[in-house]
C-alpha positions in Angstrom: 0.0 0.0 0.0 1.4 3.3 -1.3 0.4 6.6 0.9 -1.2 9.0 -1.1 0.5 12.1 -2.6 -2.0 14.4 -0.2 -4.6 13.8 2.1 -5.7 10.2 3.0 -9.3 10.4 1.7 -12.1 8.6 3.5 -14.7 6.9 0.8 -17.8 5.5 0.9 -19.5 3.5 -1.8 -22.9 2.6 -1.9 -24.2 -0.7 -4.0 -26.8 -3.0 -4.5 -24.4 -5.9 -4.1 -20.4 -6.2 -3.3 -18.7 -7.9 -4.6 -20.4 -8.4 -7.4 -22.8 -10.7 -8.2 -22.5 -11.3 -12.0 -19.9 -9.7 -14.1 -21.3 -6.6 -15.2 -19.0 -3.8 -16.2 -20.2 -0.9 -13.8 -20.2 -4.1 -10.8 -16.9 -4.7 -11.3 -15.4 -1.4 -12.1 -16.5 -0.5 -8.4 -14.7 -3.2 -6.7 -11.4 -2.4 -8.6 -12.0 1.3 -7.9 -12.8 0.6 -4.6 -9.4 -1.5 -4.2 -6.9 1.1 -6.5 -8.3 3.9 -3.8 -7.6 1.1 -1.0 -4.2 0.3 -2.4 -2.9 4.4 -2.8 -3.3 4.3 1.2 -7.5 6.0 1.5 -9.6 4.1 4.0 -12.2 2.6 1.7 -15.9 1.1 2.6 -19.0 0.0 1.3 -22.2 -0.3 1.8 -24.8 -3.0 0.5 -27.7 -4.7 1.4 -27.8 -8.9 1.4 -30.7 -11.4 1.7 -30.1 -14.0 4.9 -31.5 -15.2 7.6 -31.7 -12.7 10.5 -33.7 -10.0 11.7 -34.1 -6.9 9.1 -31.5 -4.3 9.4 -29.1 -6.1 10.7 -25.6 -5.3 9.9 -23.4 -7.7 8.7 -18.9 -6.3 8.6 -16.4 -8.0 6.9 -13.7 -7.2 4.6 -12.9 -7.3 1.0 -8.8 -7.2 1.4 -8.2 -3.8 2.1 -12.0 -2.4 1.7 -14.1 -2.8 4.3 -18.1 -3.9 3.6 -21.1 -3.5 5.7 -24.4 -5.8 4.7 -27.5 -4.8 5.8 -30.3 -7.2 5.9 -33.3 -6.4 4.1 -34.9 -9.5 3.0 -38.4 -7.9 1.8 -36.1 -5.8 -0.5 -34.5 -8.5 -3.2 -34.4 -11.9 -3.2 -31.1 -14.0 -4.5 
């Protein structure tokens, strides 16, 4: 991991699904954006909603290498 040439940017994404799903373009040109920013030193996370088993709403953390990923439940919203 490189530091970045000025400030360490903090960055949030927001999308339907991380990683991706299916191999869309725009799907996977997030995740390699979000791990280029990652890589140059910024503190990257996203933010997506999942399908399981557990109470709506619940938040779900665990990492992508360097990004970090929050899952919130809503199981009303899409099914997989």
């Amino acid at each position: 991991m490189s530091k970045p040439a000025g400030p360490s940017l903090r960055i949030l994404y927001i999308a339907e699904s991380y990683p991706p799903e299916y191999g869309g373009g725009a799907a996977v040109a997030t995740r390699d954006v979000c791990h280029a920013l990652a890589n140059r030193g910024h503190t990257v996370r996203v933010l997506c909603i999942e399908d399981r088993e557990a109470p709506p709403y619940t938040v779900r953390s665990d990492d992508d290498g360097p990004v970090g990923v929050r899952r919130v439940n809503l199981p009303y919203f899409r099914s997989v």
